[in-house]
N, C-alpha and C positions, 0 to 999 in steps of 0.2 A: 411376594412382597409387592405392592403397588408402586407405582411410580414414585408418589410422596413421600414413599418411605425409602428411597436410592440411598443408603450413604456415601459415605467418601473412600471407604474400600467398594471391593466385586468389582465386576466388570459393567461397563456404563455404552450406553447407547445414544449415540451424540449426533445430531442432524447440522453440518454447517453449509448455510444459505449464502449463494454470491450472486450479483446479478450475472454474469456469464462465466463459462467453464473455465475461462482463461485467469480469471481471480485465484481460482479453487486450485489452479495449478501455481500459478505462479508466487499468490500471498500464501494461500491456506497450506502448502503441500506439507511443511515442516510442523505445522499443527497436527494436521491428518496423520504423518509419521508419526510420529510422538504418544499418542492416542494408540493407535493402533500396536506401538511397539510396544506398550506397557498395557497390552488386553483389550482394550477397550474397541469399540464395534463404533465406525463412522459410516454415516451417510451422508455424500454432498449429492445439497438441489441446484437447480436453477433455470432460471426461466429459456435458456440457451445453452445448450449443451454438442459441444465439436466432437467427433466421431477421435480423434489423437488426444484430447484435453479426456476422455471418458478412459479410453486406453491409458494414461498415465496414471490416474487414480485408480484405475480399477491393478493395475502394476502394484501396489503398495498395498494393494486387500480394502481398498474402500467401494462401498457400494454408492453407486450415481443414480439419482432420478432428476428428470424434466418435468418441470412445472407448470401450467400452463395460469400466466395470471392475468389474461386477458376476460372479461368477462363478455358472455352472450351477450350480441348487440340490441335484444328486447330484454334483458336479464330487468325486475324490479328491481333487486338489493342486489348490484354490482357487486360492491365489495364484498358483503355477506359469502357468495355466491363463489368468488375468488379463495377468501379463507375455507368456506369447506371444503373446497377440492385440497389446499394444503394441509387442511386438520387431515384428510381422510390419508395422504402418504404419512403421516408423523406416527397418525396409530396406528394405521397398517403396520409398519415397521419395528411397531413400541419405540419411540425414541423419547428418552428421559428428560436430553435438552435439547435445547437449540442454541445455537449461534450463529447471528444473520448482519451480510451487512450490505452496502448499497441502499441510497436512499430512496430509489425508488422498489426498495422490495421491505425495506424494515415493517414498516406496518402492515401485510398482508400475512407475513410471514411470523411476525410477532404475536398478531393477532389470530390466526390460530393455532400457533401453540397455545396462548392462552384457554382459546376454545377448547384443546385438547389438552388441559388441564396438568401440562407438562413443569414441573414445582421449578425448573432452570430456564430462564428464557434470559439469554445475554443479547443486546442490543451493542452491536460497533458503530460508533457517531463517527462517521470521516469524510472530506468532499466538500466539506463547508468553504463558502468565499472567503474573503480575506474578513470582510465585515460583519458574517453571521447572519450575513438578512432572512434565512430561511429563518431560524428559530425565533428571530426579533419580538417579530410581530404575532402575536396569534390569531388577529383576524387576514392577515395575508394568507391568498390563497396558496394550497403547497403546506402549512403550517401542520393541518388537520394531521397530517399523515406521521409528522414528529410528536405531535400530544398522543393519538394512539400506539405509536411502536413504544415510548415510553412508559405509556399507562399500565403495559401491558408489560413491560422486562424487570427482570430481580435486578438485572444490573445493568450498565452502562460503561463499555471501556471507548476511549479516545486515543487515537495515536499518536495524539501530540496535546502540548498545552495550551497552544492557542485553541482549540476546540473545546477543549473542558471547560477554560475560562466562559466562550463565550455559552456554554451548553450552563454552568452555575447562574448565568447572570441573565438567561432568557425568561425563568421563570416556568418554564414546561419542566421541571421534574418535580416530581412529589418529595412529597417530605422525607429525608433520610434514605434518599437516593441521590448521589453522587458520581460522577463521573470516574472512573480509572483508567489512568495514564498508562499506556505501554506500548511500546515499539514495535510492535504487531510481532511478526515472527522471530525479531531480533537477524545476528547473521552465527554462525557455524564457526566459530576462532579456533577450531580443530582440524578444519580443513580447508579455512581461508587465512594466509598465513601473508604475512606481511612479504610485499613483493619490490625487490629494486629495481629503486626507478632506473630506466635508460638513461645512456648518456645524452647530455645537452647537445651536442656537438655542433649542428651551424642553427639549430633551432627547436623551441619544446612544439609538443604533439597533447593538443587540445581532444578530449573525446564526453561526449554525450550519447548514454543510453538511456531510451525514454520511450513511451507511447508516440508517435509522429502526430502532433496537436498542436494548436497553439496557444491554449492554457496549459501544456507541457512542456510549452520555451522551447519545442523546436522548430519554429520561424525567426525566435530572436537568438538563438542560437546561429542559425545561419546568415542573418544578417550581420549579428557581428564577426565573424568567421570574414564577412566578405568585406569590411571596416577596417578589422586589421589586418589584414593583409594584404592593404592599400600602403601602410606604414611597414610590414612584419612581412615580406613574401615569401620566408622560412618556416613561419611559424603553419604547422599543419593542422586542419581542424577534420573530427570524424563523428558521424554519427549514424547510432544505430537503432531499431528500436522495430517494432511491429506498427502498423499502418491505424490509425487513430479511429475510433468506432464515433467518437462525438461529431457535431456538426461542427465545430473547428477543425477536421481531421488536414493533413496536409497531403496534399495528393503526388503522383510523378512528380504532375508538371512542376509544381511547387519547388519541389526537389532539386529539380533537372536545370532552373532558373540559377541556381549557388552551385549548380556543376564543379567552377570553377574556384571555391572557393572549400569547398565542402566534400571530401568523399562520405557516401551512403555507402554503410557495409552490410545492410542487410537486417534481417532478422533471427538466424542461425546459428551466427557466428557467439563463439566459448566467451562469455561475460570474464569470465576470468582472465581468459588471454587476449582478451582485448583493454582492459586496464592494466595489465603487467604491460603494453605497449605505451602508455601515455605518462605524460607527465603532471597534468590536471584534467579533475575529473569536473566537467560543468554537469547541474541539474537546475535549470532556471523555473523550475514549476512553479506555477500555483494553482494547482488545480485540486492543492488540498488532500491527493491521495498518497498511500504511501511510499517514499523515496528508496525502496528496498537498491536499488541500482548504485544510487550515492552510499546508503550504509558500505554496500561491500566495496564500496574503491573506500573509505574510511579503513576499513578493515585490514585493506591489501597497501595501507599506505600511500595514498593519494593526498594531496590538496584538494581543498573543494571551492567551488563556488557557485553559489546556491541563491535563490529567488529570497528577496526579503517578506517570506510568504508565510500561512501556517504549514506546518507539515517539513518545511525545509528551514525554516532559518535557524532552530536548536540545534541542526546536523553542527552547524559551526562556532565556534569562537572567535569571532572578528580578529583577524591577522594574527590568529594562532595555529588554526588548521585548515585556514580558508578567508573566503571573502563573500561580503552580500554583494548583492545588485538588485537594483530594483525590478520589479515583476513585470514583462512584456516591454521592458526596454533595451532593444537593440544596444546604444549607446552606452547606456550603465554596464551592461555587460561584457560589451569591448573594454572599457574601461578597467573595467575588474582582470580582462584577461592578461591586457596591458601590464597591468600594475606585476604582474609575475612573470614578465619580460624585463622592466625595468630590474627586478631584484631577483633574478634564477638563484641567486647566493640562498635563498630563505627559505628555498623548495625544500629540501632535505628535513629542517628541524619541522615546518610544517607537517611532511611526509611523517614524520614518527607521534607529533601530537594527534593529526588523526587514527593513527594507531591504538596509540593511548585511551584518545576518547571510544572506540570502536568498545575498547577492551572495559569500560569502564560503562557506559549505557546500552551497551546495543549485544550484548552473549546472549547467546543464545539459549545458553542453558538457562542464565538468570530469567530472561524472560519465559521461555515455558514453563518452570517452578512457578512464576507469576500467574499465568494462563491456569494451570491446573488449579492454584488457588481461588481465580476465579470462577472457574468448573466445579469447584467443589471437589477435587478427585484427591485423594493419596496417594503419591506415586510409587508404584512398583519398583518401579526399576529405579534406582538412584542413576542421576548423571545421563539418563539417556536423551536423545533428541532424534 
C-alpha cells in the first residue's frame, strides 16, 4: 500500500519534529506513549538532540534522529538544500506523517514532508506574542516561513485560542484550512490526583515551575517574591525550572540577587511533590508556549495565577480558580499574590474549581482521542494513554 493510501486502522509510522530534545521529552512524551502503546511506530527529530533526552525516548520504543538544518555556507538553494536532507530521513524511515512544531523548524520540516509526498503533515502554531506580529504582516520578514509551513500542512492545531484567533485573522491559510484547538498533551487525572493543600499556619508558600527566562515570568516572579516580603516576611516563595536556552535566559547571578527572597530548588526536584508543598501555584509567562506545569498544579488542586497572556490566561477564571496579572510586571503580580494573603479563606473553594476545571479541559484521555483524530488513526486500545 503506499503511503496515500495509510488508513485509519494498521499500524502508522509517525515522525514528530521539535526544535530540541527537551520538547520531545517533556511536551511530546505522552503522545509518543500513546502511539506507541496502541502499535504505531514513532520517530522524533530534531535539530539538537542530548544524549539522556535520546535515552528517555529511546525507553518507551521510539526511534530518535538529529537533523541538521543548517545549510552549506556556499549552498545556492539554502532552504532547498535543508528540506532534502529532511525528505531523505522521512523516507528513509517511510514515515506516513509528520507532526512539527517550533517555529523556527515548521517550514523546513513541513516542507519536505511535502517534498516526500507524505498525505499527513500536521503543522503546531505555538510561541506567538501577545500581538501575533509574526503572521500579521506577510511582507515582514520571518512571515515567509509561516506561508510555507502552512502551504504545505493538512492541518493546523493551536494550544490555545488566542493563537487560532489570531492564526484565522492573518490571512495566511488557505481556504478550508482552519486551526484546531487543543491542549497539547492535556495532564493524566489517573495518576495526578487532587492534592491537600498544607496548612496555613504562620504563612502560604508561593511556588513557580518554569523555563528560568524572562519571557517566562521568572524575573517577575522574583521580583515580586522580593515586594512582598517587604510587607509578608512569612509568606515563602520557590522556584524551579531548567536554565532558559533564549537570550532572555536568567543566569546564577540573576538568581543569587533574590537569594533572599526566593529559594531555587533546582531542576530535578518531583514536580509533583513539590506542588503537594504549596499553596499557589504562579505561572506568569508569556512566552506563548505551553503551560503543562500550571495544568498539573490545576489538576493537583492548586490556585493559579497566571500572565494575562496567550497560552495562560484560559488556564483561569477570574477569582474562581485563580487570578491574572499583567505580563512582565513585578507589581501586578505582587499584587495578585497579595490579594490571597488578604483572603487565605478562599484558597480551598479555589483549590477544588481548579480541579474541576483540570477535570473538565485538560484529560488527558479526551485530549489524545482529539490528537488521534487529528492523526487520522483509530484507536486500538480504548482509554489508553
Amino acid at each position: 500500500m503506499t503511503k496515500g493510501g495509510v488508513g485509519r486502522t494498521g499500524s502508522r509510522r509517525i515522525a514528530i519534529a521539535a526544535p530540541h530534545s527537551r520538547e520531545l521529552v517533556t511536551d511530546d512524551l505522552p503522545l509518543v506513549k500513546s502511539l506507541i502503546a496502541d502499535g504505531h511506530f514513532v520517530l522524533c527529530i530534531s535539530p539538537v538532540v542530548s544524549e539522556s533526552d535520546e535515552l528517555a525516548l529511546g525507553q518507551v520504543g521510539a526511534k530518535v534522529a538529529e537533523i541538521d538544518i543548517t545549510a552549506d555556507k556556499f549552498a545556492l538553494m539554502p532552504e532547498r538544500q535543508v528540506a532534502k536532507r529532511i525528505s531523505m530521513v522521512l523516507t528513509q524511515w517511510n514515515a506516513d506523517t509528520v507532526l512539527v512544531h517550533g517555529n523556527e523548524l515548521i517550514a523546513p520540516v513541513a516542507v519536505a514532508a511535502k517534498k516526500s509526498r507524505l498525505p499527513r503533515i500536521i503543522v503546531v502554531q505555538a510561541g506567538m506574542s501577545e500581538t501575533g506580529d509574526e503572521v500579521k504582516d506577510v511582507k515582514k520578514p520571518g512571515t515567509e516561513k509561516f506561508i510555507k509551513a502552512f502551504d504545505a500542512a493538512t492541518a493546523i492545531l493551536c494550544t490555545n485560542y488566542d493563537h487560532a484567533a489570531q492564526l484565522e485573522d492573518s490571512g495566511l491559510l488557505r481556504e478550508g484550512l482552519s486551526p484546531i484547538v487543543l491542549p497539547w498533551s492535556g495532564v493524566d487525572l489517573k495518576s495526578v490526583e487532587i492534592s491537600p493543600l498544607p496548612a496555613v499556619g504562620r504563612g502560604l508558600s508561593v511556588l513557580m515551575v518554569s523555563e528560568l527566562s524572562r519571557s517566562h515570568g521568572a524575573l517577575a516572579f522574583c521580583e515580586a517574591a522580593a515586594i512582598v516580603r517587604e510587607r509578608s516576611p512569612l509568606t515563602t516563595f520557590h522556584i524551579a525550572g531548567h536554565a532558559g536556552r533564549a537570550e532572555d535566559a536568567l543566569t546564577a547571578a540573576d538568581l543569587a540577587r533574590y537569594a533572599d527572597a526566593v529559594t531555587y530548588l533546582g531542576d530535578g526536584a518531583d514536580l509533583g511533590e513539590l506542588i503537594a508543598r504549596c499553596h499557589v501555584f504562579a505561572y506568569p509567562s508569556w512566552a506563548g508556549t505551553s503551560p503543562g506545569p500550571a495544568i498539573e498544579a490545576m489538576a493537583m488542586g492548586r490556585p493559579l495565577i497566571v500572565a494575562d497572556a496567550p497560552g495562560c490566561r484560559e488556564l483561569v477564571d477570574e477569582r474562581v480558580n485563580g487570578c491574572l496579572c499583567r505580563a512582565g510586571d513585578a507589581r501586578s503580580l505582587a499584587d495578585a499574590i497579595e490579594s490571597y494573603l488578604k483572603r487565605p479563606d478562599l484558597i480551598p473553594s479555589m483549590a477544588r474549581a481548579s480541579r474541576q476545571k483540570a477535570e473538565r479541559r485538560y484529560d488527558r484521555r479526551l485530549v489524545m482521542a482529539a490528537l488521534f483524530d487529528v492523526l487520522e488513526i483509530e484507536r486500538a486500545k480504548a482509554g489508553a494513554v
